[in-house]
Chimera marker file (.cmm) of the C-alpha trace (Angstrom):
<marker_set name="trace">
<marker id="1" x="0.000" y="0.000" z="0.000" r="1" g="1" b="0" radius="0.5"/>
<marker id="2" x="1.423" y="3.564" z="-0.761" r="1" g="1" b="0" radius="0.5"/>
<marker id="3" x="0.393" y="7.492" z="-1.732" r="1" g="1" b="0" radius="0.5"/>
<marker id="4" x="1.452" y="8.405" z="-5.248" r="1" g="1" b="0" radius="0.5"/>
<marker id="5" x="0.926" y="12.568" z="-5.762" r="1" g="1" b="0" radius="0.5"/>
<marker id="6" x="2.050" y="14.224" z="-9.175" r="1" g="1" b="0" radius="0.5"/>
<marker id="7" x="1.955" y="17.913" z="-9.846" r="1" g="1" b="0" radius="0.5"/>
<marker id="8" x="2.286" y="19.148" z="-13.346" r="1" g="1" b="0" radius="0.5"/>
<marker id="9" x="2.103" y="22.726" z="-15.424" r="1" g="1" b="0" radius="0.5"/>
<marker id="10" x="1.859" y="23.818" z="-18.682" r="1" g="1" b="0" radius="0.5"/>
<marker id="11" x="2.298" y="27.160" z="-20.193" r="1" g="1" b="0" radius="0.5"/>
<marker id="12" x="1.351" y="27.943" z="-24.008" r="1" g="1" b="0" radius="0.5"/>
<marker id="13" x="2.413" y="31.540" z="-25.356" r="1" g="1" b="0" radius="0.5"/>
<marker id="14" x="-0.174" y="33.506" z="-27.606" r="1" g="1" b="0" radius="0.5"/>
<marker id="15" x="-0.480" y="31.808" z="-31.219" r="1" g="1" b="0" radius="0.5"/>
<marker id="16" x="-2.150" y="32.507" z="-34.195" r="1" g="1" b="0" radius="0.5"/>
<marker id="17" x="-5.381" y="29.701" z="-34.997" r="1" g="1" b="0" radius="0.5"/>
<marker id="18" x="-6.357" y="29.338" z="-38.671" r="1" g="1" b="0" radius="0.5"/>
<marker id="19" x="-8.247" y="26.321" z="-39.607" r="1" g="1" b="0" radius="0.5"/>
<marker id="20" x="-11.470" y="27.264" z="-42.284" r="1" g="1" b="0" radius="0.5"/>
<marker id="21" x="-13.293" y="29.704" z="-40.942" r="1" g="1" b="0" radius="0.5"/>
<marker id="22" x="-12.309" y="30.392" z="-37.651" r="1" g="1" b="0" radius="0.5"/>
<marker id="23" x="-9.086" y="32.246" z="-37.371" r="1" g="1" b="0" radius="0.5"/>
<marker id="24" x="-8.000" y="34.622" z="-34.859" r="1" g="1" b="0" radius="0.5"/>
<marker id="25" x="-5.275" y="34.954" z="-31.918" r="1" g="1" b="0" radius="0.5"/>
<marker id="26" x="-5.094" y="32.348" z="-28.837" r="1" g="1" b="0" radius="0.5"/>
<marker id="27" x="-4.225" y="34.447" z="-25.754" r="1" g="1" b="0" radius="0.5"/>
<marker id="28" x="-1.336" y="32.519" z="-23.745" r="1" g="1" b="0" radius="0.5"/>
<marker id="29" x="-2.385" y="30.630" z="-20.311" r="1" g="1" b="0" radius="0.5"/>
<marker id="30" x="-0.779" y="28.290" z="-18.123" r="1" g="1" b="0" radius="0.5"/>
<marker id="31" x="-2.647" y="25.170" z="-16.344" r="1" g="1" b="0" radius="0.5"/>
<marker id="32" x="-1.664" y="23.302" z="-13.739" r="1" g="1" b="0" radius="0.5"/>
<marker id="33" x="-2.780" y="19.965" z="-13.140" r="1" g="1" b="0" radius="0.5"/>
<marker id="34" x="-2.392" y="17.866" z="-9.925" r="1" g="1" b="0" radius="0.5"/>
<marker id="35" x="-2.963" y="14.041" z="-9.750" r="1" g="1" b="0" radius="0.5"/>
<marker id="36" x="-2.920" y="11.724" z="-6.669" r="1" g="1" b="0" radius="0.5"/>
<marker id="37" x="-3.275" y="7.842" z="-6.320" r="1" g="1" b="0" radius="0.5"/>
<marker id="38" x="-3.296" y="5.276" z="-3.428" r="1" g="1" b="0" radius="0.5"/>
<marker id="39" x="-2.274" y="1.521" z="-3.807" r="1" g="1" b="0" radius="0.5"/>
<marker id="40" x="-5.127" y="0.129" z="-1.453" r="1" g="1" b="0" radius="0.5"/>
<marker id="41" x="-4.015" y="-3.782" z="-1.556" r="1" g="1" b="0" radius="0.5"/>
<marker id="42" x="-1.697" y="-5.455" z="-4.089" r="1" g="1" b="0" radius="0.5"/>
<marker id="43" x="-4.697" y="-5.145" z="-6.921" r="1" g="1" b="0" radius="0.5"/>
<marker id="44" x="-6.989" y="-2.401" z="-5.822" r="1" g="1" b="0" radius="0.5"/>
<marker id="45" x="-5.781" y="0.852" z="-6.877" r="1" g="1" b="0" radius="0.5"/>
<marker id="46" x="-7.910" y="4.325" z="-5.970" r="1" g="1" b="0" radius="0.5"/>
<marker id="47" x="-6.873" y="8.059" z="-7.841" r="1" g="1" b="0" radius="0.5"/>
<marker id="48" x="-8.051" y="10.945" z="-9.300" r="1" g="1" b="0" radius="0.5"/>
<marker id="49" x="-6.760" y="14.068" z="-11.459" r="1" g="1" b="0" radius="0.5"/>
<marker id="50" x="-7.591" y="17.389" z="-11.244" r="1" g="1" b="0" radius="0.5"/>
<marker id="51" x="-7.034" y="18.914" z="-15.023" r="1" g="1" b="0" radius="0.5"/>
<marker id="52" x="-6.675" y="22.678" z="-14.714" r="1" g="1" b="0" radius="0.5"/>
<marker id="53" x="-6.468" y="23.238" z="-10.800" r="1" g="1" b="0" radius="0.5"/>
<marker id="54" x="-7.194" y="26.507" z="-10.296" r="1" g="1" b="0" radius="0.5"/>
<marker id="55" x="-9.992" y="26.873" z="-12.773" r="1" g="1" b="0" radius="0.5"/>
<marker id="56" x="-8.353" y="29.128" z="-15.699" r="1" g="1" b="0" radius="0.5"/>
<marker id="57" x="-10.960" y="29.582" z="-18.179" r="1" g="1" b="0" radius="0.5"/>
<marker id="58" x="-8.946" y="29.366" z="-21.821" r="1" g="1" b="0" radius="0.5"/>
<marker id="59" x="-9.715" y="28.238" z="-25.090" r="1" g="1" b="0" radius="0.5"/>
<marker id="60" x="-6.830" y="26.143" z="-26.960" r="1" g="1" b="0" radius="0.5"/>
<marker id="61" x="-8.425" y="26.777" z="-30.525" r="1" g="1" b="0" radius="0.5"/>
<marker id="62" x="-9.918" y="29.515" z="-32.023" r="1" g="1" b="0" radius="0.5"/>
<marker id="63" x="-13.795" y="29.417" z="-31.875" r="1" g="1" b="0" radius="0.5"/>
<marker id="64" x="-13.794" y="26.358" z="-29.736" r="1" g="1" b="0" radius="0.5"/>
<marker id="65" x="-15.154" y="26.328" z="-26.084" r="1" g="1" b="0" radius="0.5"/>
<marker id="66" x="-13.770" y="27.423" z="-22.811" r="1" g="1" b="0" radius="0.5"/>
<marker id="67" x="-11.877" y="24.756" z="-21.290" r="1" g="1" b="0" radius="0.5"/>
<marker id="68" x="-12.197" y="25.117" z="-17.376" r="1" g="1" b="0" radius="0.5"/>
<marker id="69" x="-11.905" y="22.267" z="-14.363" r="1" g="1" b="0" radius="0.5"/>
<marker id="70" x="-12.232" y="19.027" z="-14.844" r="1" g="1" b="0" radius="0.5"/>
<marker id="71" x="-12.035" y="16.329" z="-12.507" r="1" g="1" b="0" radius="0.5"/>
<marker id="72" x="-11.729" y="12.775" z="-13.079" r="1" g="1" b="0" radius="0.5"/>
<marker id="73" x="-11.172" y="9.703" z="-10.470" r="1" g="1" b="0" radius="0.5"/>
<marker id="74" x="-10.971" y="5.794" z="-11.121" r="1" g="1" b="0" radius="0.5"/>
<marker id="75" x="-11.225" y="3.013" z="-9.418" r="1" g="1" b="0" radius="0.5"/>
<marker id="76" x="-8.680" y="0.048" z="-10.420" r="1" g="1" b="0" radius="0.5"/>
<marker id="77" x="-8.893" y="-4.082" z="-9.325" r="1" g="1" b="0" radius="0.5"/>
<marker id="78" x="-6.531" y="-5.909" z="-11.204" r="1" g="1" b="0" radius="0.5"/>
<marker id="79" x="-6.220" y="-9.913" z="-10.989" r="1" g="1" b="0" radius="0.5"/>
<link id1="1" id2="2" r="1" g="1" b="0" radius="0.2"/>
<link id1="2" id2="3" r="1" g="1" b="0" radius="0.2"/>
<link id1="3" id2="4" r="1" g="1" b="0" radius="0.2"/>
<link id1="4" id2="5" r="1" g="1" b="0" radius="0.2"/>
<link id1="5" id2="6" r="1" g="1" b="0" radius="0.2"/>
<link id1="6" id2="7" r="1" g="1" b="0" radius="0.2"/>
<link id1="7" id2="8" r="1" g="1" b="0" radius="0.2"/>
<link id1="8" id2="9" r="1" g="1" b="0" radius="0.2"/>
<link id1="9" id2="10" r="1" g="1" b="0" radius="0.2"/>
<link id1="10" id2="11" r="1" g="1" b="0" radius="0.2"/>
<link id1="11" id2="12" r="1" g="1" b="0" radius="0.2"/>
<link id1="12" id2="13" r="1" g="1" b="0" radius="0.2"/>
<link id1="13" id2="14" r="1" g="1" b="0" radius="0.2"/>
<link id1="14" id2="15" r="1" g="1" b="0" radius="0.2"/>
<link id1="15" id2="16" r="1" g="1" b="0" radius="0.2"/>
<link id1="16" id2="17" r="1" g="1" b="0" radius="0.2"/>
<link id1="17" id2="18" r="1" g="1" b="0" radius="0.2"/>
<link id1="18" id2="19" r="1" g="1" b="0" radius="0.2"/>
<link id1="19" id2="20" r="1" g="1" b="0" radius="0.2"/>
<link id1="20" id2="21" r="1" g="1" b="0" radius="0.2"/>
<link id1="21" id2="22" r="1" g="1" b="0" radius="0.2"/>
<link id1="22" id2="23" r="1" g="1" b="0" radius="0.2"/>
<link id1="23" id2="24" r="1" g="1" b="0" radius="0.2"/>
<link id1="24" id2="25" r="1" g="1" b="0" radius="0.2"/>
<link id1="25" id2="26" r="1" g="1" b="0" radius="0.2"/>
<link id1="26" id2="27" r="1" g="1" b="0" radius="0.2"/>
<link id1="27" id2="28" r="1" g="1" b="0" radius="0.2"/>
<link id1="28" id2="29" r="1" g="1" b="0" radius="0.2"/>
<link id1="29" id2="30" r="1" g="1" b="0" radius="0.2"/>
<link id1="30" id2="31" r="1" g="1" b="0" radius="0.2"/>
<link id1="31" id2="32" r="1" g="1" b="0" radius="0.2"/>
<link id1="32" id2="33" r="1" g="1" b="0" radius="0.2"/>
<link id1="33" id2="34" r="1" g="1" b="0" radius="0.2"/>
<link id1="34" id2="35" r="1" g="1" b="0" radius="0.2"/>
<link id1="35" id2="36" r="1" g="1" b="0" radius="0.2"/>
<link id1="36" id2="37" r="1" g="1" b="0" radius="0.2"/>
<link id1="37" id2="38" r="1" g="1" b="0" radius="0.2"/>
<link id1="38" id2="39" r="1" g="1" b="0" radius="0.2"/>
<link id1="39" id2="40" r="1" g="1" b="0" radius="0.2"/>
<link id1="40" id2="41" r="1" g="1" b="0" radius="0.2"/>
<link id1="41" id2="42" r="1" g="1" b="0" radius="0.2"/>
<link id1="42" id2="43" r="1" g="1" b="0" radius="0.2"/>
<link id1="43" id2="44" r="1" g="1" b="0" radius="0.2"/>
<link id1="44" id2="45" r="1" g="1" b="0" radius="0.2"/>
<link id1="45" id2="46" r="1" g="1" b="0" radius="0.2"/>
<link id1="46" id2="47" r="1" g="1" b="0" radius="0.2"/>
<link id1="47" id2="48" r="1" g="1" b="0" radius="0.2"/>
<link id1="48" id2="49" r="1" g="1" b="0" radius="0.2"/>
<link id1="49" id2="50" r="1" g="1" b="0" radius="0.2"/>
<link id1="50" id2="51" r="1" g="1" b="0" radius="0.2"/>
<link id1="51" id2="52" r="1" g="1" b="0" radius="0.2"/>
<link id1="52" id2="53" r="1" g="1" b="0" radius="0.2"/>
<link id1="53" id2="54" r="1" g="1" b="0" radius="0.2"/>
<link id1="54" id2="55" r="1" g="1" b="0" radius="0.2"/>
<link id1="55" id2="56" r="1" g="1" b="0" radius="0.2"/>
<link id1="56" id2="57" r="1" g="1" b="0" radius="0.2"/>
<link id1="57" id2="58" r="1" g="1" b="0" radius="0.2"/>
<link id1="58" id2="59" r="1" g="1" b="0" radius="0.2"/>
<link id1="59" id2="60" r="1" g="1" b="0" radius="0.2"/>
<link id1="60" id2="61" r="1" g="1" b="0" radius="0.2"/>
<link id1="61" id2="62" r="1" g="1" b="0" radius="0.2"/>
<link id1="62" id2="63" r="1" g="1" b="0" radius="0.2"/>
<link id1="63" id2="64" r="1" g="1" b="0" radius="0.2"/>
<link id1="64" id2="65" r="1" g="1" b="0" radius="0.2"/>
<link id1="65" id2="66" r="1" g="1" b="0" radius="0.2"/>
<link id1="66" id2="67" r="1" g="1" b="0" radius="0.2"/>
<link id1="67" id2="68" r="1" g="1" b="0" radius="0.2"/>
<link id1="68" id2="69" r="1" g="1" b="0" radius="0.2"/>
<link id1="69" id2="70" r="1" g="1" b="0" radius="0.2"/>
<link id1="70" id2="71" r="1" g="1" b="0" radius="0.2"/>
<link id1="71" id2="72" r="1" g="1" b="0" radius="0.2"/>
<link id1="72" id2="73" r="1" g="1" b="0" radius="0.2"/>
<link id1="73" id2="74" r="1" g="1" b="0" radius="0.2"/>
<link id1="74" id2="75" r="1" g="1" b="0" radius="0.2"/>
<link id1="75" id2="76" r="1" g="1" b="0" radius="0.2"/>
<link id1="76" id2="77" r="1" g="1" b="0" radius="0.2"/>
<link id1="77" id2="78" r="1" g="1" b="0" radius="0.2"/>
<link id1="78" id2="79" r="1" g="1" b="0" radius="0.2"/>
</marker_set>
């Protein structure tokens, strides 16, 4: 049995997004991420992830939606 915890960021600079009609300028952002696991028994395994901690609302193409907190947690038995 153990604790596993992972931090991670990411930081994009501002680009330019052409792709048919939508084309314009992607403002730069930075997310952070933080993921965290525990090894219950030899084949039961219990985490979850956290994408974009602190709830930055930014789009990473040009007329697609805002991208904001996600959270997603799973539940492993393996045999």
């Amino acid at each position: 049995a153990g604790y596993e915890i992972a931090f991670s960021g990411r930081n994009v600079q501002p680009f330019h997004w052409a792709a048919g009609v939508f084309e314009g300028d992607i403002p730069a952002y930075t997310l952070l991420n933080l993921s965290a696991g525990y090894q219950i028994s030899k084949n039961v395994r219990l985490a979850a992830t956290v994408s974009n901690l602190l709830d930055h609302q930014a789009y990473q193409i040009f007329g697609g939606s805002l991208i904001g907190r996600q959270a997603i947690g799973n539940f492993t038995i393996t045999f």
